[in-house]
N, C-alpha and C positions, 0 to 999 in steps of 0.2 A: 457185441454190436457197438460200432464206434456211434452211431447218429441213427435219428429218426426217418423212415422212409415219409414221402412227399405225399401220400395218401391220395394222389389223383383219381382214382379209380375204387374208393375205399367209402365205404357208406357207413353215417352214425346215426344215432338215436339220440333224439331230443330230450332232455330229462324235462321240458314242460310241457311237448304234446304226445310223446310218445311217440313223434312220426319219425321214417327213415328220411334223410336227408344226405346229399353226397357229403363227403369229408372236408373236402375243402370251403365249404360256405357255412361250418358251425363257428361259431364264436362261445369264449366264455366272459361269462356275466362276473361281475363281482363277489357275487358269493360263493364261488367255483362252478356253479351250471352251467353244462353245455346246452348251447340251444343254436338254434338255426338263425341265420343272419335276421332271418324273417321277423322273429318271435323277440328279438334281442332289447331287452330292455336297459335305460343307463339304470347307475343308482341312483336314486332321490336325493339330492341337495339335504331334505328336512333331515338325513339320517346321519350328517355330519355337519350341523350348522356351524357357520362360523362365531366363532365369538366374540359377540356386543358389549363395548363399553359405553355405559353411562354419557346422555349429552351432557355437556359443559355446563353449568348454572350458579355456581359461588364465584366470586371472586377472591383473588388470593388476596387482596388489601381491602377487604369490606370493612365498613362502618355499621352499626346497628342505625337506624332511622332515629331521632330526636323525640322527645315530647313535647307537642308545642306548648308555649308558654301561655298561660291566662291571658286573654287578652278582655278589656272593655269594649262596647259597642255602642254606639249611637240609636235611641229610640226612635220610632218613628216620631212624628208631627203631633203635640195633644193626645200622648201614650197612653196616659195615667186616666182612671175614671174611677170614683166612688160606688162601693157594692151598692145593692138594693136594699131600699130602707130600712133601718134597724140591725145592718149587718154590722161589723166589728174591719170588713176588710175593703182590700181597693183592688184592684183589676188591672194588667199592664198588658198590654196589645203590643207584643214582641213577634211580629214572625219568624218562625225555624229559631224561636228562642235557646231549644237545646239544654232547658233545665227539667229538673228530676225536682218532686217530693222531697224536701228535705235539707235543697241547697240551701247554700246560704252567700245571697248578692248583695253588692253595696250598690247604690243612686248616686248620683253626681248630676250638680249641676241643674237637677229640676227645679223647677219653679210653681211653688203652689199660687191657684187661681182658683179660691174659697170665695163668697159673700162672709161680710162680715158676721150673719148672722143666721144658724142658730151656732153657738160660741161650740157646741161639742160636737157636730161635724165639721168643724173646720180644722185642717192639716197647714200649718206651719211646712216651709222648706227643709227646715233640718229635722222634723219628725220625719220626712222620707230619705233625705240625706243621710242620716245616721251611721257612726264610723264603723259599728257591729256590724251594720247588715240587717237584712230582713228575711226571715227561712218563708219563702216559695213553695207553693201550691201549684204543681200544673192544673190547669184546665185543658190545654189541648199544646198543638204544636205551635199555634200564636198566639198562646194567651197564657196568663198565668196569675195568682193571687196573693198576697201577702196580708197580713193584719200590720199597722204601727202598734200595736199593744205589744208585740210578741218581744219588744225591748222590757217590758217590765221588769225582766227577772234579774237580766243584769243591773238594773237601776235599784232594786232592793240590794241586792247583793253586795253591791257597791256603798249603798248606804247604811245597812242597817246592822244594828249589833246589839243585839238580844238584853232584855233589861234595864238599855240606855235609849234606845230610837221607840218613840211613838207614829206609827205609824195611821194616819187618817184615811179611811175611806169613805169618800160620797157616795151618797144615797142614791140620790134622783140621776136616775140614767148610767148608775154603775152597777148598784145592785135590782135596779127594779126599772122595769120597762115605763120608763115615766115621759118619754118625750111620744112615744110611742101610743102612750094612752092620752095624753094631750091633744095630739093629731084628731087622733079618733073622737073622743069628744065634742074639739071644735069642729067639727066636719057635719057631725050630727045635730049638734044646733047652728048650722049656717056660716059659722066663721071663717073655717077654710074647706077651701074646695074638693069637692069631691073625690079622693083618689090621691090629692095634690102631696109633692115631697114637703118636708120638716123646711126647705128653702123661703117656702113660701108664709112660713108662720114667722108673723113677727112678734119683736116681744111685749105687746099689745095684746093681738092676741091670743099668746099663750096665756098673759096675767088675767083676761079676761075669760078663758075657759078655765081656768082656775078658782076662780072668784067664783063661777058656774055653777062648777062641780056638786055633785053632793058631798055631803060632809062624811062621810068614807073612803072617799075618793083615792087618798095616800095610802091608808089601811088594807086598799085590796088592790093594791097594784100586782103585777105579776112581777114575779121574780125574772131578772134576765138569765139568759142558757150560759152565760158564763162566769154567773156571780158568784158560784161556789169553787169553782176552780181559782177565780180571783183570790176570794179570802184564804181558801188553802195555801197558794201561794206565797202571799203575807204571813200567814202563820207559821210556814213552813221556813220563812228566814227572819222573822221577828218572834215569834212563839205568841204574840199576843196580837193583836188588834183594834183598832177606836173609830168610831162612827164622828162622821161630822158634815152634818149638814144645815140645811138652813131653819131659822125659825122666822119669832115664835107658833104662827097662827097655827101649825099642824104637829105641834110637839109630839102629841098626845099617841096621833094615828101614827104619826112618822115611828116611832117609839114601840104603840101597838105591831105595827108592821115586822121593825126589828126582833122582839121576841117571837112571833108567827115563825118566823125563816130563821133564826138563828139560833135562839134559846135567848134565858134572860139575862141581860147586861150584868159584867159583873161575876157571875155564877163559876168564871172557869170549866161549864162542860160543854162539849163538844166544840163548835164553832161561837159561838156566844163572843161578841167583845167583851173589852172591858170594860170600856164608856160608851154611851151615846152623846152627842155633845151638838148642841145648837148655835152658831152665829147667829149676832143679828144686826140687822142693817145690810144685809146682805156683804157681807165683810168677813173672812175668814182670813184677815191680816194677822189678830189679835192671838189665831192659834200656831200660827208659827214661831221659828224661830229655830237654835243650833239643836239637831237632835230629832228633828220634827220632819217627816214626812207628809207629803197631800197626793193622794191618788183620786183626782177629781176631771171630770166633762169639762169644766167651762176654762176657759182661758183667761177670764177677769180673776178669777177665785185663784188658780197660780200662782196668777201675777200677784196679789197681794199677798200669801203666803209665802211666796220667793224674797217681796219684798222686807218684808220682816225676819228674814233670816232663814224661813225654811226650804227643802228643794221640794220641789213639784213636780208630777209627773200628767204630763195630758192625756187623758183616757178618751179613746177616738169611736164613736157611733156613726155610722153614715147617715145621713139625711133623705138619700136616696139616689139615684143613678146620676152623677153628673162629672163630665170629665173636667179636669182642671190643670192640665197642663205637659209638659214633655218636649216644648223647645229648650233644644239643646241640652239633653239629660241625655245620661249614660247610663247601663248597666255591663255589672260584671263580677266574676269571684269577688267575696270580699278582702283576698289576699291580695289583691295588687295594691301596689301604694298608690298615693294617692301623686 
């Protein structure tokens, strides 16, 4: 048989319905089935997909993105504001400020706006200026804290060499809550105002609640929350320690007090200085000099032991909530130059 007859007249079987169907109207399917033109299915697309490349997304000369460099910022208006009274810190009103726990920013450019007077609330320019920097507290996404204290470590560090540096620490309002109980005093006999910030005490007075006082007054002061951190610190790059505050009238208490909190002068155990030592005339000129450290509140007492030769370090209490300044101040990484 050279060829296939024309099946005009020739009947097949559906291999999907089982029906008879004439010849000439079966078709097959892709998978060899005969089926009726009826029944006749294509193949599905999904059963040969074609093959998808990848859309386009890299470029063939790409760059990686940069990291931007540090830059400084402009404060708002009157940024800066003193904690709440008796704190150690200050408060900086930065919106979408963008710092962490821990940084550490330098100030430019501010300008402190203190009363003259009480002398250990008051911030000097370059106590916030400072080239170090100052490690940052957030409070929230506009606000954030720092202490000026928090430079002490490098200022010992810098100065001090164990055996040859005496190092001085003040009493009143370094180690013991003394402007603190001042306040409160004068308050309670009428002198200052009820509630009123350390701004409003003058040094009047203070001498006059003083004078007040009972005569225990200095003896039971309370110790402040970071006066043992303080002295540790000093010990910890001096090995030693010296008390220097004021006389004579309260030698005795001042002195009592120091053995209560520290052990006894002298003694070499624990925290205990080695000296206690009294100015008097309200002059602690006489104990400075080359070698001689002052970790002291007031900014008279500095100045005179700066003046005789020794360095001074201003130890900062706030007075109470008051803003003081932020035209034209900056903040920023402390790594930018200046």
């Amino acid at each position: 048989m050279s060829n296939f007859a024309q099946g005009s007249k020739s009947k097949a079987i559906s291999d999907r319905s089982g029906m008879e169907f004439p010849y000439r109207e079966m078709r097959k399917e892709w998978n060899g089935s005969l089926v009726h033109i009826s029944e006749f299915e294509e193949k599905h697309p999904q059963l040969e997909p074609k093959v998808q490349k990848g859309d386009a997304q890299g470029l063939q000369n790409a760059r990686p993105d940069r990291t931007e460099p540090p830059v400084a910022h402009i404060l708002t208006s009157n940024a800066f504001s003193s904690g709440a009274r008796d704190t150690i810190i200050v408060n900086v009103n930065d919106p979408g400020h963008g710092f962490v726990n821990g940084d550490v920013v330098r100030f430019r450019g501010t300008e402190s706006k203190f009363p003259e007077y009480p002398q250990v609330s008051r911030l000097e320019a370059h106590d916030v200026n400072v080239a170090q920097g100052h490690i940052v507290t957030k409070i929230d996404n506009d606000n954030f804290s720092f202490s000026p204290n928090d430079t002490l470590d490098k200022f010992l560090t810098d100065n001090c060499t164990p055996g040859v540096t005496t190092v001085y620490v003040d009493m009143d309002g370094v180690l013991t809550e003394y402007y603190q109980a001042v306040a409160t005093y004068a308050t309670s006999v009428g002198l200052l105002e009820s509630g009123g910030d350390w701004y409003d005490m003058s040094p009047s007075i203070e001498l006059a609640a003083i004078n007040a006082a009972p005569s225990t007054y200095f003896q039971n002061l309370a110790k402040r929350a970071e006066a043992d951190a303080l002295v540790d610190l000093v010990i910890a790059k001096n090995n030693t320690w010296d008390v220097l505050s004021t006389g004579p009238t309260y030698n005795a208490q001042k002195t009592a007090w120091i053995t209560a909190n520290y052990g006894t002068p002298g003694s070499g155990v624990g925290r205990a200085p080695a000296t206690v030592n009294y100015a008097t005339n309200f002059n602690k000129g006489p104990y400075g000099g080359p070698n001689k450290l002052l970790i002291d509140d007031r900014t008279e007492y500095i100045n005179q032991f700066e003046t005789a030769g020794g360095k001074g370090f201003k130890y900062y209490e706030s007075g109470g909530i008051l803003k003081f300044g932020g035209d034209r101040a900056s903040v920023g990484p402390v790594t930018l130059l200046a």
